[in-house]
N, C-alpha and C positions, 0 to 999 in steps of 0.2 A: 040529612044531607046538608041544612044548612049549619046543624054545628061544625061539622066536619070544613067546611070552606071557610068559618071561622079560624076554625085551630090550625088549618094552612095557614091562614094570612097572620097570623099571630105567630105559628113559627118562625114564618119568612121575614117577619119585622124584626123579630128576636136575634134572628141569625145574622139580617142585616147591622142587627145596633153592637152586635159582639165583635164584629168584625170589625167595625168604623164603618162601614160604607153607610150610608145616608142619602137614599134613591132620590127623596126629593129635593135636598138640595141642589141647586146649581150647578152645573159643571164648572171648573176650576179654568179659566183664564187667563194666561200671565200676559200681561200688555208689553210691549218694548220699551221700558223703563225699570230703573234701578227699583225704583218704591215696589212697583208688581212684585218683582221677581222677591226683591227681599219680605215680602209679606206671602209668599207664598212659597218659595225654593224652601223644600227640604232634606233633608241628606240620608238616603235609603240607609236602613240595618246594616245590609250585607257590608257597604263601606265601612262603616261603625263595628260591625260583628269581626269582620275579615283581616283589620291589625296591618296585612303588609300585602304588598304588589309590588312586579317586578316593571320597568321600563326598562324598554329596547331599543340603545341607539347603535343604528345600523344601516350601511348606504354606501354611496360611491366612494366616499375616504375610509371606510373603513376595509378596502383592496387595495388602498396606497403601499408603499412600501414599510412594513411595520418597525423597519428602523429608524425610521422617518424624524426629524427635529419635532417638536416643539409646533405644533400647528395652533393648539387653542380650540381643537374640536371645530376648524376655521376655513379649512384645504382651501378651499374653495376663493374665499377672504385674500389671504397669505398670497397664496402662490402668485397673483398678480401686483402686489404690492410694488412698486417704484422704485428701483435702487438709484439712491439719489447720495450713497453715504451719510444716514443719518446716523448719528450717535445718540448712546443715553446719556443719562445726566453724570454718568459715572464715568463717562468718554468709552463705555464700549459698544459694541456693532450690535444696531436694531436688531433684534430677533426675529422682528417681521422679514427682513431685508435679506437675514441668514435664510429664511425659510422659503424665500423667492428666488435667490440664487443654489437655494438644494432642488431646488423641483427642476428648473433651469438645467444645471448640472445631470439629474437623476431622469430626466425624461424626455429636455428639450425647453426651450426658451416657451414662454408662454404666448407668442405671437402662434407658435408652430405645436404647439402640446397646448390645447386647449383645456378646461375641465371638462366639455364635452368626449375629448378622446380619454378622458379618468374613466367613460363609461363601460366600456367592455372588460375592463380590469375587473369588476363586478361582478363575479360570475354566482354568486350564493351554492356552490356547486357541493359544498358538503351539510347542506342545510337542512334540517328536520324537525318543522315545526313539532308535529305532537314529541316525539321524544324530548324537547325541550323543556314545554310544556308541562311533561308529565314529571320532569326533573325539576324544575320553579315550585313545582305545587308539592312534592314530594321532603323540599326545605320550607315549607311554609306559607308559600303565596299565596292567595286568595283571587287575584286579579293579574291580571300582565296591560299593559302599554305601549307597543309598536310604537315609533314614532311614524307617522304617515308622512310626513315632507318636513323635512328640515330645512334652512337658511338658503340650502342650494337650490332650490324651486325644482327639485327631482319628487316625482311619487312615486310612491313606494304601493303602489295598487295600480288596478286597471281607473285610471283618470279621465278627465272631461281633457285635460291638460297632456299637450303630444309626449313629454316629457318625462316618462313611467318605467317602472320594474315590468309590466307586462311584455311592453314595445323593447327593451333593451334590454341591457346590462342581462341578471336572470334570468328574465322572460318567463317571471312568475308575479303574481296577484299575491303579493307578502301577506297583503291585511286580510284576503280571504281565508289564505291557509292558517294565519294565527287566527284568525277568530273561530275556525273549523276544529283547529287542535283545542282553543279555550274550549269550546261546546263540550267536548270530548272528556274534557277532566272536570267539568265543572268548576269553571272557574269564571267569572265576570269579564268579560272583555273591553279596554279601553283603547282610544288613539291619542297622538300627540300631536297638534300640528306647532309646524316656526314659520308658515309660509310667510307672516306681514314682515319679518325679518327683511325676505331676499331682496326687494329690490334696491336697499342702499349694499345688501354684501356684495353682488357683482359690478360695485362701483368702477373700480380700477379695470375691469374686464370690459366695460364699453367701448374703450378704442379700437378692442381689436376686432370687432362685429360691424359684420355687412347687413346693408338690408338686402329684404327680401331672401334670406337665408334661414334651414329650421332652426339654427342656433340662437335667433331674433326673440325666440319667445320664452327660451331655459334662459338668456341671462335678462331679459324684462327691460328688452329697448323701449318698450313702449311707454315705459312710467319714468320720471324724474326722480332720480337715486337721493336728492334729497327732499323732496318735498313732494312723494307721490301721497303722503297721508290725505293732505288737501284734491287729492287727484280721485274726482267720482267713479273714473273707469277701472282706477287699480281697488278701491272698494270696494265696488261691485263686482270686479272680478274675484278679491278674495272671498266677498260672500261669498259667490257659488262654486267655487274650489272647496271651501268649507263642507257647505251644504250637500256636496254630491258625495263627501265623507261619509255625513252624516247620513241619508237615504241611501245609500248604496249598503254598508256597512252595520248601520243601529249598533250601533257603540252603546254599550253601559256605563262608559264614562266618557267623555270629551272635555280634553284638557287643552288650552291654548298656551305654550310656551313664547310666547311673541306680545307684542300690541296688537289693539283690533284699531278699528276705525270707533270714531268720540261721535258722541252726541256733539251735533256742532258741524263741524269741519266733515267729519267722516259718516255726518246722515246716518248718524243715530242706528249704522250696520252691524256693529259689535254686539249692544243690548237686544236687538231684532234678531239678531242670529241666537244668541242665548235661550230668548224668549219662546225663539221657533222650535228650539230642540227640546226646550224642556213642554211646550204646548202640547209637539209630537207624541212626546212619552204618556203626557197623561193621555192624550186621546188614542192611546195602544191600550193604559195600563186602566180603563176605568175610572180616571182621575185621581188615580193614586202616580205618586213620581218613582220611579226606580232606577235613573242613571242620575250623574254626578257631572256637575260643571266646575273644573276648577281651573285656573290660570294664575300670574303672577302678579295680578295688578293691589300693591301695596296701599292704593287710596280707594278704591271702591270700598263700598259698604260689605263687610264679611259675612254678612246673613244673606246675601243675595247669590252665593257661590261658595264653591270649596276653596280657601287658600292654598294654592302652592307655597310653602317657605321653601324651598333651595335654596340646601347648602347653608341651613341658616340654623336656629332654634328657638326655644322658648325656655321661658327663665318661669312662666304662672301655667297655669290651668286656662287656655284660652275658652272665651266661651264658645267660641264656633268648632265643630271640628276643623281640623287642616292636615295637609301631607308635608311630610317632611322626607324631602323628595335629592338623594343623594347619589352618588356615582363610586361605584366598586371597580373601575378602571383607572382610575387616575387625567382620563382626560375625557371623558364621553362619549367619543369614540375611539376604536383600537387602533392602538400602539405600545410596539410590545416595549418602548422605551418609558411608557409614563408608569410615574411612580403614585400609588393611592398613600398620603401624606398619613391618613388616617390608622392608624392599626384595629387589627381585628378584634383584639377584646376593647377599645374606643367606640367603635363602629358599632356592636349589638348593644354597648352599654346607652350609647345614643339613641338608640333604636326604643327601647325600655323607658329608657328618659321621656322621650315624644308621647309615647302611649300614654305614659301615667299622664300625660298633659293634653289628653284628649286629642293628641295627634294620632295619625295614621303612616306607614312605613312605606316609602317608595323607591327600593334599590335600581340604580340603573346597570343594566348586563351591556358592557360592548361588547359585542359578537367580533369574530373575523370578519374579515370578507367571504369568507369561504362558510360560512354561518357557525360556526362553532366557538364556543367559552373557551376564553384561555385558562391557563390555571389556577396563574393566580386569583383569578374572579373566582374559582370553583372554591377554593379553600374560605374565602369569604362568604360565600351561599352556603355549604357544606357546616358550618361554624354556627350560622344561622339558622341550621338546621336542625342543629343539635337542642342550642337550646328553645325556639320555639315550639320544639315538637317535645322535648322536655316539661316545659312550662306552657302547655298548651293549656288548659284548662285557667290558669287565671291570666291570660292574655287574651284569647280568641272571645269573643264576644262583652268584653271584662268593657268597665267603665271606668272613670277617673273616681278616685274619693275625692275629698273636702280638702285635702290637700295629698299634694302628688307625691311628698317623699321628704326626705332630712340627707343632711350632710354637711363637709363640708366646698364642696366643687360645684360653685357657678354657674349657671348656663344663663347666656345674653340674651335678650329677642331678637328676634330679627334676621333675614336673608343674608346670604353670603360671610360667616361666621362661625359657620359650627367650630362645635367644643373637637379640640384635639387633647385634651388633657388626658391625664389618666384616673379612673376613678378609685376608688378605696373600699373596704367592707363595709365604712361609715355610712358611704354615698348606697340612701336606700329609696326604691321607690315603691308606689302603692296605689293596685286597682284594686274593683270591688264587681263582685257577680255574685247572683243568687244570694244574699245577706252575708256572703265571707270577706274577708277581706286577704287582699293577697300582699306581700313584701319581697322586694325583688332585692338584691344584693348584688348591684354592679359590679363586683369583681369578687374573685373567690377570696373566703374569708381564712384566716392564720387563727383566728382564736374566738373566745366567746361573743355571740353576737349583742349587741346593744340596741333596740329601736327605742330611741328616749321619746318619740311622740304616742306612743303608746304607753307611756308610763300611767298609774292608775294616775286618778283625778285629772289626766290629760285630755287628748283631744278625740281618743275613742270613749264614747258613753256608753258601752255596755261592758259584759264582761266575757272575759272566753273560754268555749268550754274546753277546746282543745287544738294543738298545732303539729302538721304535719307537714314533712319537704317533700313540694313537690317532684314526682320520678324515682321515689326513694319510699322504702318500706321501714326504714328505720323509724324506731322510735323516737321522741322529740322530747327531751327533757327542757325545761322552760320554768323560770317565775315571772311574777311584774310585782312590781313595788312604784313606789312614789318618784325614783328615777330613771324608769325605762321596763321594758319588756325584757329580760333575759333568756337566751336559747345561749344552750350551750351547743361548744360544736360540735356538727354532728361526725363520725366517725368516717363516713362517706360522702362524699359531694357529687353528685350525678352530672355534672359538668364544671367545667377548667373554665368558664368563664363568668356566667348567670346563672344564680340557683335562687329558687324561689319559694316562700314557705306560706300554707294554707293557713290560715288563722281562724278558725270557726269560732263564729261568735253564740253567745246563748241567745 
């Protein structure tokens, strides 16, 4: 009997040690400081495994009239702007000012057409989360991103806040049924919020508010449009807008598109919120972390959160992972007039590019108002669908090598920037899973392929025993020599845009 209670607890040490868990250790801690968090935040597989997620921006402008000017993803912003005849420097007419006298014009002056009355134009009345859902996941996604409140201090859930898609507009719980439809496909569920945004955007909208009216609290009489940051009550109010996110919903990921409140001035609510979410998680997950914190803030310490880059890129192998977090609509939200600058084989070749550099993919979908993909977005998902479900095996849980790729097309670091160029057969990139190594070929290639950083005595140290294209049963004729890896071309290319070849090493 007594060896027997032995060989239990000896199992049970065993199992424990193989797994990581470590009973007598500590439970895990993160205090409300940058140092905690960066010594302790880590960034779950599944982000790292899963390559791309979709974000959904979706809400009151996106029922506006869809041939609508030029808003800047802003309705709300814009349409009270002050026609005063300002001019650009170019002597023509504000765009802001055009976009104040279209709404003026298209609906009524803004004294008398509030963005409150934008609310019932809202109706989400063709909207079907899981079918979307199953349609995100079916090109590739791993995760989706609702945005929960955007710049307009509108929730898109049942809220603490009077101002909701439950009470209005739909008169539905958005983040219930998307996080219901995620459960459903297996896919990760994340939110976005912009709320620290809203109280300088309904700046120009304060004149026309009464008090003691419910409008008093969607446009944020109560806080100083310019300097509510200093204001303890609009802090603490966004914590717990925040936080009833977070508890009501348990998000896999929590991403903030806005500023928070600073250690300082804004009582240290920003890193306390951080802190709080990821404490919550381990004290669910065992003291193991399993959701993702990421925002846009450009000076904080990378190892303490996920970076957003929007709209931007990366020129190295970043050492933290980061999302590179872009918009297949052309403005954020819908309008059938914006144009996506980017084209579609730009757009996946970008997508590729991020990966090999330890980025992760976040397409943003504007929905209608009525909740459905316009088309042009579909052909962009649909594209991406191709090739990542093509080249699924050296993307989906794939890592970065030692270096990310050759060519000759540039990519800058940094937000607000992305590469529009167009790429070539030269421009090549390179992940690695299970000891292969994979090579990606941003645009279809015309003739013999060339990877000169695999030339022998180069930058791969072993040798290989054989190479295969991915999605393709073709055989792969190949040499290397001293100036590059040679594949000839192959006779078929299993996609018009990214084709990808197995490289198995000895």
């Amino acid at each position: 009997m007594l060896t027997k209670t032995i060989l239990i607890s000896v199992l049970a040490l065993t199992s424990s040690t193989l797994y990581g868990q470590d009973n007598s250790a500590p439970p895990i801690h993160v205090e409300p400081t940058w140092e905690s968090l960066s010594k302790n935040y880590h960034v779950p597989e599944w982000l790292l495994d899963g390559k791309m997620g979709v974000w959904f921006h979706w809400g009151i402008p996106s029922a506006a009239d869809e041939n609508r000017p030029n808003d800047g993803s802003w309705y709300g912003f814009r349409m009270y702007t002050p026609i005063k005849g300002k001019k650009t420097k170019d002597g023509k007419e504000d765009t802001w000012e055009i976009f104040a006298k279209w709404h003026a014009k298209r609906y009524g002056p803004a004294s008398e057409f509030g963005y409150e009355d934008m609310i019932p134009l809202f109706k989400a009345e063709k909207w079907d989360p899981h079918a979307l859902v199953k349609y995100v996941k079916g090109v590739g996604a791993r995760f989706i991103m609702p945005v929960a409140t955007h710049h307009d201090n509108f929730d898109m859930y049942n809220s603490m806040h009077p101002w909701n898609s439950v009470k209005m507009g739909p008169k539905r719980d958005t983040l219930k049924e998307w996080k219901e439809a995620a459960d459903e496909q297996g896919l990760k569920f994340g939110v976005s919020t912009h709320l620290y945004w809203s109280p300088r955007f309904f700046n120009h909208a304060r004149k026309f508010q009464k008090a003691d009216t419910p409008e008093w609290s969607l446009f944020n009489m109560d806080y100083d449009p310019k300097d509510y940051a200093k204001q303890d009550s609009w802090n603490q109010h966004w914590f717990e807008r925040s936080w009833d996110i977070i508890s009501k919903y348990d998000p896999d990921m929590f991403n903030i598109d806005s500023p928070y409140p600073k250690i300082g001035e804004g009582k240290g609510l920003g890193v306390k919120l951080f802190a709080d979410y990821i404490n919550r998680d381990l004290e669910e997950n065992n003291g193991k972390q399993s959701v993702v914190l990421s925002f846009k803030d450009k000076e904080a310490d990378r190892s303490a959160f996920t970076y957003n880059l929007e709209r931007g890129g990366s020129g190295i192998i970043q050492p933290e992972p980061w999302l590179w977090a872009t918009d297949l609509s052309g403005g954020w939200f819908y309008r059938a007039t914006a144009v996506n600058k980017m084209s579609i084989p730009i757009m996946v070749g970008n997508s590729i590019d991020a990966i090999s550099k330890n980025g992760v993919v976040m397409l943003n979908i504007a929905l209608r108002g009525e909740g459905t993909i316009p088309e042009k977005q579909l052909a962009y998902l649909n594209a991406f669908g191709e090739v990542f479900n093509t080249n699924a095996e050296g993307i989906y849980g794939s890592r970065p090598w030692k270096i990310f790729g050759e060519g000759p097309l540039q990519i800058k670091t940094g937000r607000q920037g992305e590469n529009n160029k167009e790429y070539s057969q030269e421009d090549i990139r390179f992940t690695t899973k299970d000891g292969n190594l994979y090579a990606f070929l941003l645009a279809k290639p015309d003739k013999n392929i060339v990877i000169k950083t695999l030339a022998l005595g180069g930058e791969l140290n072993a040798d290989i025993s054989d190479i295969s294209l991915l999605g393709s049963d073709e055989k792969i004729t190949w040499t290397r020599t001293k100036t590059g890896l040679n594949i000839q071309l192959p006779k078929h290319l299993p996609t018009e845009i990214i084709n990808g070849f197995k490289i198995i090493l000895k």
